[in-house]
C-alpha positions as CSV (number, residue, x, y, z in Angstrom):
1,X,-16.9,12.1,-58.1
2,X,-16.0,14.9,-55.3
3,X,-14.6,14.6,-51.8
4,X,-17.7,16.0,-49.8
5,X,-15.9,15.4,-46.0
6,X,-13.2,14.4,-44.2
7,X,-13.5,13.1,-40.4
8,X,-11.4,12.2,-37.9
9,X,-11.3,9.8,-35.1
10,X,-9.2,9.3,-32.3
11,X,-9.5,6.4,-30.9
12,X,-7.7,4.0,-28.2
13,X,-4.8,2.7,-27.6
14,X,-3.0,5.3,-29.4
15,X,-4.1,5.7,-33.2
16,X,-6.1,8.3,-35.4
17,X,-8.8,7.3,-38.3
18,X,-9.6,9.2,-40.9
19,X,-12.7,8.6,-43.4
20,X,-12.9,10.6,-46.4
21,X,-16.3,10.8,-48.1
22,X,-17.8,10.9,-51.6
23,X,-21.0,12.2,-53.4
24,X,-21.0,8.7,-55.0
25,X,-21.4,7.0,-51.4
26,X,-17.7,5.8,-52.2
27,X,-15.5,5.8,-48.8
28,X,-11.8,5.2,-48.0
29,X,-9.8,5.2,-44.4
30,X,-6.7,6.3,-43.9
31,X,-4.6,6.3,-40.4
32,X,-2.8,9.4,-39.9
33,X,-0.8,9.2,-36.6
34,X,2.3,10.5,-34.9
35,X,2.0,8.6,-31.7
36,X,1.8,11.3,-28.4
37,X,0.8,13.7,-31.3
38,X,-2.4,12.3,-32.2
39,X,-4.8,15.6,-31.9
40,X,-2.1,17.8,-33.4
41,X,-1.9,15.6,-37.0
42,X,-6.1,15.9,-36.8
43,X,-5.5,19.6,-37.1
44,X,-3.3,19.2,-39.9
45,X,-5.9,17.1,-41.5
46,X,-8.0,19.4,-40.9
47,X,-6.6,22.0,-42.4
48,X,-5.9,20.3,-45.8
49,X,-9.8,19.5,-46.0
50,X,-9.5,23.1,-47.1
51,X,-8.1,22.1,-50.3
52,X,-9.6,18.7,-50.8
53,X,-13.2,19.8,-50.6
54,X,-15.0,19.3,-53.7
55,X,-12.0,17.7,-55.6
56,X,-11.7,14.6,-57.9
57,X,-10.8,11.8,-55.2
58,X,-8.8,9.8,-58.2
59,X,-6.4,12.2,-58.9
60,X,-4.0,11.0,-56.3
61,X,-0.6,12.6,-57.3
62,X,-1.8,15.8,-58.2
63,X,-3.0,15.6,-54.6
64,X,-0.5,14.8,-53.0
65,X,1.7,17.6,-55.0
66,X,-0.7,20.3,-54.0
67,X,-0.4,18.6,-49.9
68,X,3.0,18.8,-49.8
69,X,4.3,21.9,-52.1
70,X,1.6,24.0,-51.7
71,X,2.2,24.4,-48.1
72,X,5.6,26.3,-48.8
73,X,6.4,24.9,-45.0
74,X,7.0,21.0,-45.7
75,X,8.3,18.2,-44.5
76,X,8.2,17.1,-41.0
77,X,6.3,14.4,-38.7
78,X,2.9,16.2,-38.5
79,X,2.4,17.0,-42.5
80,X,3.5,13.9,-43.8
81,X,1.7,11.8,-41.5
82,X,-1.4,14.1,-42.3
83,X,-1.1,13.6,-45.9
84,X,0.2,10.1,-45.5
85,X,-4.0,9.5,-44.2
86,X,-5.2,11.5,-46.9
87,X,-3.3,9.9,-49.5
88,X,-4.2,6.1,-47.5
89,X,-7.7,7.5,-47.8
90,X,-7.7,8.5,-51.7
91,X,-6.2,5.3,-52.4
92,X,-8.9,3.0,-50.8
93,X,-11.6,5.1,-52.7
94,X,-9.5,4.8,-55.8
95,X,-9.6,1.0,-55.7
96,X,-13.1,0.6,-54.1
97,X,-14.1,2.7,-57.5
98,X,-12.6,-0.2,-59.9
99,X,-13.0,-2.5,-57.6
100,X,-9.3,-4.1,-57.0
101,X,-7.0,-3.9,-54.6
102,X,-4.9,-0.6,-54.6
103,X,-2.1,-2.8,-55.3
104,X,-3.6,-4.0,-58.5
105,X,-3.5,-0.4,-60.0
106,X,0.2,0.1,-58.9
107,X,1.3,-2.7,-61.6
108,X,0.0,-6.0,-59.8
109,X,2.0,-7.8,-57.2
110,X,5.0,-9.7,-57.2
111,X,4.4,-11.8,-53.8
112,X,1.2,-13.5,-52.8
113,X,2.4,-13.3,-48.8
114,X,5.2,-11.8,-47.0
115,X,7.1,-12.4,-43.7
116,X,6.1,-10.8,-40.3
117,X,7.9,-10.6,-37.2
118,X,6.0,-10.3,-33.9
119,X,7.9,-7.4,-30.9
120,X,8.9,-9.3,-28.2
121,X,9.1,-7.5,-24.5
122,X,10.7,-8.2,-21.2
123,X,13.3,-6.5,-18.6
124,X,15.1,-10.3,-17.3
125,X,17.0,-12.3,-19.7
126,X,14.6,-15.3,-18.8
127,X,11.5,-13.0,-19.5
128,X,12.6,-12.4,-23.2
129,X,13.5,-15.8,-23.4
130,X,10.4,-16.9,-22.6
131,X,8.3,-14.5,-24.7
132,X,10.4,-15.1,-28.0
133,X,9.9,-18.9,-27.5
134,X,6.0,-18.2,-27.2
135,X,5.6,-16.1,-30.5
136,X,7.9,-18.9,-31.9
137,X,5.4,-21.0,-30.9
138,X,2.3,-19.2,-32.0
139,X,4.2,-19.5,-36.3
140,X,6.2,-16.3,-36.0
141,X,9.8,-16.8,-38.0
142,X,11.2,-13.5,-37.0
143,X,11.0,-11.5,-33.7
144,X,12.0,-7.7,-32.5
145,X,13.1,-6.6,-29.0
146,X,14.3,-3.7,-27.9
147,X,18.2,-3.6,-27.4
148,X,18.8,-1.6,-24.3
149,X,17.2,0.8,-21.8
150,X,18.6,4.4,-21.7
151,X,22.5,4.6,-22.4
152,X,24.3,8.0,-21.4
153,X,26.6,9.0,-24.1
154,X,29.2,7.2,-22.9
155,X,28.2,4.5,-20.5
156,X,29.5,1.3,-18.1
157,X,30.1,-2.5,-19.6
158,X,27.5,-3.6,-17.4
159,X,24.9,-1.9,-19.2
160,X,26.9,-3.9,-22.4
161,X,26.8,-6.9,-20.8
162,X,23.1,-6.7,-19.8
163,X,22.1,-6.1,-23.7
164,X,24.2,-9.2,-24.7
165,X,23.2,-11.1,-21.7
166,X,19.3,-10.6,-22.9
167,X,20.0,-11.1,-27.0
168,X,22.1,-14.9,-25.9
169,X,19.0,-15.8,-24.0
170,X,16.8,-15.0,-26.8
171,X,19.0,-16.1,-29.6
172,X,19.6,-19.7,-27.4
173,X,15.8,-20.0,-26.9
174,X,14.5,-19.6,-30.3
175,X,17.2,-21.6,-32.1
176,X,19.4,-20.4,-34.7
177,X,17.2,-19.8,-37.7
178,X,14.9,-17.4,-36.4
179,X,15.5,-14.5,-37.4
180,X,15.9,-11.6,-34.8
181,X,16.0,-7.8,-34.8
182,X,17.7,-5.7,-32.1
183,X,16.3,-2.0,-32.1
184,X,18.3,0.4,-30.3
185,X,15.5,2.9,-30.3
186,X,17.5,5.7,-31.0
187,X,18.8,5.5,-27.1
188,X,22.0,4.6,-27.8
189,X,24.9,7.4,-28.9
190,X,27.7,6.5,-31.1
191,X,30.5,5.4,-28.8
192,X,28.0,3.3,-27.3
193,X,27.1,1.9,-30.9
194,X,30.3,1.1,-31.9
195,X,30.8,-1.2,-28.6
196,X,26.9,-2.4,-29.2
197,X,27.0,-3.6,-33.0
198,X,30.5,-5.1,-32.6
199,X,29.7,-7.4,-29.4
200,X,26.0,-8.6,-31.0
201,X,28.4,-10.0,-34.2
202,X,28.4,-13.6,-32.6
203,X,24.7,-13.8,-32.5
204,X,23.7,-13.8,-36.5
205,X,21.0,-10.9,-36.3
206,X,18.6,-10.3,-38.6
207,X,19.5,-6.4,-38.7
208,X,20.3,-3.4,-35.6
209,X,17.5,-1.2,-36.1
210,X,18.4,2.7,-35.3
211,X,21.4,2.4,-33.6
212,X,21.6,5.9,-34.0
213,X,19.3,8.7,-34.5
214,X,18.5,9.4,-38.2
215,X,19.8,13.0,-37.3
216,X,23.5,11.6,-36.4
217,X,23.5,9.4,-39.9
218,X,27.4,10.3,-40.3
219,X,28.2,8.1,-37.2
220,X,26.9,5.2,-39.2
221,X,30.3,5.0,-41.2
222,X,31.7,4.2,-37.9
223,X,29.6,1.9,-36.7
224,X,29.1,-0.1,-40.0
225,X,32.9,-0.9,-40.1
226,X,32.2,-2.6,-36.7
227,X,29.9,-5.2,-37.4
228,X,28.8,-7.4,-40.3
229,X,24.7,-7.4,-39.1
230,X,22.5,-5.7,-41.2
231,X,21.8,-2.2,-40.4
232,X,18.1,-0.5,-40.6
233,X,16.9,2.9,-40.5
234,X,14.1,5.0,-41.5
235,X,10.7,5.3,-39.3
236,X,11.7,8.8,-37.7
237,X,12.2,10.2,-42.5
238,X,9.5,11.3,-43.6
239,X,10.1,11.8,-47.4
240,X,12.1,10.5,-50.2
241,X,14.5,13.5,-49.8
242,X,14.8,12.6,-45.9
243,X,15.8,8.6,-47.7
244,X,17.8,10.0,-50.7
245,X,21.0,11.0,-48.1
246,X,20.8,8.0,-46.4
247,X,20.8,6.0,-49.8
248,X,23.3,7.7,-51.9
249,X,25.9,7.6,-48.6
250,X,25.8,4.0,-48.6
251,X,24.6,3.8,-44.5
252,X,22.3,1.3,-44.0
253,X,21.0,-1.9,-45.5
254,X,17.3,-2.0,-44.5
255,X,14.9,1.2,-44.7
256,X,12.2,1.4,-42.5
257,X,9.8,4.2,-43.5
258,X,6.5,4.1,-42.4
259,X,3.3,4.1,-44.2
260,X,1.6,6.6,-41.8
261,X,4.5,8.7,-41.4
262,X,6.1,9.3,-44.6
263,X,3.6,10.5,-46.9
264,X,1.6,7.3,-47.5
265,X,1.1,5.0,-50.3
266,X,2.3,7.4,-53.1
267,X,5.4,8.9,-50.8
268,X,6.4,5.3,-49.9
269,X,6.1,3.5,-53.0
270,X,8.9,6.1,-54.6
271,X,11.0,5.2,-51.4
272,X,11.4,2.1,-52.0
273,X,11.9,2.3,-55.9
274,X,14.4,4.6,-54.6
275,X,16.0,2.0,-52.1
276,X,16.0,-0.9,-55.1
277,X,18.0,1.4,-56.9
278,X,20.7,0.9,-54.2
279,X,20.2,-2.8,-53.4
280,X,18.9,-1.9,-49.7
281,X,16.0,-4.2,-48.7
282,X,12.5,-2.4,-47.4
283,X,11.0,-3.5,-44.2
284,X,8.0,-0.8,-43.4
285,X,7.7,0.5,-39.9
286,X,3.9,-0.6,-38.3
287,X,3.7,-0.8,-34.9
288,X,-0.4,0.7,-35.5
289,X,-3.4,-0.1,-36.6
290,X,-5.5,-2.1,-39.0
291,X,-5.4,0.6,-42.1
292,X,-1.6,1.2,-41.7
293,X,-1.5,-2.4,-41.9
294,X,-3.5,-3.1,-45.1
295,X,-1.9,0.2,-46.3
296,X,1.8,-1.3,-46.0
297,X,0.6,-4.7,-47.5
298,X,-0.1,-2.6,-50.5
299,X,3.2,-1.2,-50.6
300,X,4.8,-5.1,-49.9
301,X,3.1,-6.7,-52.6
302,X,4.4,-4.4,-55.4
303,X,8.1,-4.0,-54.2
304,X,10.6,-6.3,-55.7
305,X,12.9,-5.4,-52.5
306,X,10.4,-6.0,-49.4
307,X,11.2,-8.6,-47.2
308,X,9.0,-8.8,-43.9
309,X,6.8,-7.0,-42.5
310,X,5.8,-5.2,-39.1
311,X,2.2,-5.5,-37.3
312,X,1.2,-5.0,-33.8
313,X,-0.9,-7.9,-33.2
314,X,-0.3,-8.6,-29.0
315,X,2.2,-5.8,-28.8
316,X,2.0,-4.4,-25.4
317,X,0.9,-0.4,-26.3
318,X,-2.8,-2.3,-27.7
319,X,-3.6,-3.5,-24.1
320,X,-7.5,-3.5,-24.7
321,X,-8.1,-2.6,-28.2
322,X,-5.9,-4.3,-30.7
323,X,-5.2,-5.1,-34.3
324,X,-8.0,-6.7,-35.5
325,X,-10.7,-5.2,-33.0
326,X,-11.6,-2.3,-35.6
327,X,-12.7,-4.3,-38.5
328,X,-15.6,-6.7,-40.1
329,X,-13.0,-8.5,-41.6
330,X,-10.2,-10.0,-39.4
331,X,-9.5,-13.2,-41.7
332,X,-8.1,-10.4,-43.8
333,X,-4.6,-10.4,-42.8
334,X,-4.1,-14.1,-42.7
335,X,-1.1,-15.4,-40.4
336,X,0.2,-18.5,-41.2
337,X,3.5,-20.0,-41.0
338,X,5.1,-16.6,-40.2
339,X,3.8,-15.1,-43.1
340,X,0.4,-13.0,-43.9
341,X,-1.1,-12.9,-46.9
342,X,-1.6,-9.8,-49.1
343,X,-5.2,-9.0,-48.7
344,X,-7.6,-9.2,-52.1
345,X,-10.0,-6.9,-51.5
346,X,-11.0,-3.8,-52.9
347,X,-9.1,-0.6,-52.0
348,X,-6.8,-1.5,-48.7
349,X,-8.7,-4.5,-48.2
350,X,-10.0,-4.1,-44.7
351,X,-13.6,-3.2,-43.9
352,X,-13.5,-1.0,-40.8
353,X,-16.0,-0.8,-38.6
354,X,-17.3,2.0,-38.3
355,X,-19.9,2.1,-35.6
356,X,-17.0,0.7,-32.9
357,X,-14.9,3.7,-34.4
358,X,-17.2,6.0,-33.3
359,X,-18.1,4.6,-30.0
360,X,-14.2,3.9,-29.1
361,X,-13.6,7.9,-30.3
362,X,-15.8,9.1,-27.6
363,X,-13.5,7.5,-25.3
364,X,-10.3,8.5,-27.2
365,X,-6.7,9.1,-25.6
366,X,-4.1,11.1,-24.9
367,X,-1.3,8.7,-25.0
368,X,2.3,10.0,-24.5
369,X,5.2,8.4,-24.6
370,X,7.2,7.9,-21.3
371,X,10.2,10.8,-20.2
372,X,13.2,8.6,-19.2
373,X,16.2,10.2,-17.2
374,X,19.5,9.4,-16.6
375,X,21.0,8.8,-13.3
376,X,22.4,12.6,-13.1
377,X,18.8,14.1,-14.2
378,X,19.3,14.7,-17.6
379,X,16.9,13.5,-20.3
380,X,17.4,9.8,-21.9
381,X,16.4,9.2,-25.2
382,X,13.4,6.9,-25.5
């Protein structure tokens, strides 16, 4: 069998597709993305069709070897998120080929379902009250919102008071045993941080997601001492060497790497053998599409350490075209109870559907992420 194409598609609200074809009529998607960067990864996917012309499709790590070391340049949002497609891609073939499930060829899985949390939005206290109590509603055991809006470096208590003010409302409104999961987005700097993670103590969180940048790690020894919440870390790495600094200097408690970011099923599946090595729990970064869905169920149902899972199902950025619009198969990822099951199917699972791919991709997008400033002018982090 030889890879005879690879085609991309970008499509609304803000993801990229990628098919991969076979002389034997065998075909696997992938969903290479950097959000705001969608047409640039294409090119990169583009450029590694080079290679992948007219190889094996089954010989995944040797692959993903050439991808990455061949390039001499690695590393980086745009390869690995190119490659993580690629490798999404060869994986779905692989399995479709044997017919199992890609996680049946990693060693079989160790859960039948696994926990989801569901992003919660709103600017009011009463707003993100209201919106965690409906996704409590809906079966969701778990919830994210955002912790704060732009923080200066080193800012007033009010803005303090106004994250607290909107986690009590939250935390009052869902009960105690619901979990919940603060992400300071990377907006907030470490002085900041330390005053943040120590004043969210009293309300039992599930973890503090970025509190700082990935890039300003060593402020995480400060900011650990201050709090006793879980901390989590890990969509903006991007390899297992990006991980193995964070691991080895004891910083967080929860990696977050993403599927469709940090090299794919092959890249990711070494991550978090890495992270069981250290006792630090997985929770894969999805905030996409369909494939990077399936693709992180894969991943899930094989590591020991995984404990919920991410998915964009009603999140606000799929206004119009969401989770489950691009495939045959929607029963797929089962919700129930707060949990979704680990889908059975051959390859990742999900039968896309390709005919709305290619009418959606004539409509596209160029989706950017918004530029937040301070009150002085400068740039905020969003």
């Amino acid at each position: 069998m030889k890879i005879t194409k690879l085609e991309t598609f970008v499509v609304p609200p803000r993801w990229l597709f990628l098919k991969i074809e076979t002389d034997e009529g065998i075909v696997g998607w992938g969903e290479p993305i950097v959000e705001g960067r969608a047409h640039t990864v294409a090119a990169a996917v583009d450029e590694l069709a080079d290679y992948l012309i007219g190889k094996d499709p089954l010989l995944i790590e040797d692959h993903w070897q050439v991808m990455y070391r061949a390039g001499f340049y690695r590393g980086g949002p745009i390869t690995m998120s190119a490659i993580a497609g690629v490798d999404q891609a060869l994986w779905d073939i692989k399995g479709k080929h044997h017919g199992v499930p890609v996680h049946a060829l990693l060693g079989g899985q160790v859960r039948d379902k696994i926990k989801v949390y569901s992003w919660i939005g709103g600017d009011r206290p009463s707003d993100v009250a209201n919106n965690a109590r409906a996704v409590v509603e809906r079966g969701f055991k778990a919830v994210k919102m955002n912790g704060s809006e732009e923080l200066q470096i080193i800012d007033t208590f009010d803005k303090v008071q106004g994250v607290i003010n909107n986690v009590a409302a939250v935390r009052e409104a869902v009960g105690p045993n619901v979990g919940i999961g603060v992400d300071f987005h990377g907006r907030v700097h470490k002085p900041m941080a330390k005053v943040l993670a120590k004043e969210l103590d009293p309300f039992k969180l599930m973890f503090i997601e970025e509190p700082v940048l990935s890039e300003n790690v060593e402020a995480l020894r400060d900011i650990v001492n201050q709090t006793s919440t879980p901390i989590a870390l890990g969509e903006r790495l991007y390899s297992r060497w990006d991980f193995k600094h964070i691991l080895a200097g004891g910083y967080v408690d929860i990696i977050q790497p993403d599927a469709s970011h940090a090299g794919g099923i092959t890249e990711c599946r070494k991550i978090a053998a890495m992270a069981e090595a250290y006792d630090v729990a997985l929770a894969l970064h999805c905030p996409l599409g369909p494939i990077a869905l399936a693709t992180c169920l894969q991943i899930d149902a094989v590591s020991y350490n995984a404990f919920i899972q991410e998915q964009s199902l009603g999140i606000h950025y799929n206004k119009g075209n969401d989770l489950l619009d691009y495939i045959r198969n929607p029963e797929v990822f089962k919700y129930e109870d707060g949990f979704v099951s680990i889908p059975q199917g051959p390859g990742l699972g999900v039968d896309v559907n390709e005919e709305k791919v290619r009418e959606m991709a004539k409509i596209g997008h160029r989706w950017r992420n918004p530029v937040w400033r301070h009150e002085d002018g400068s740039v905020a982090e969003w």
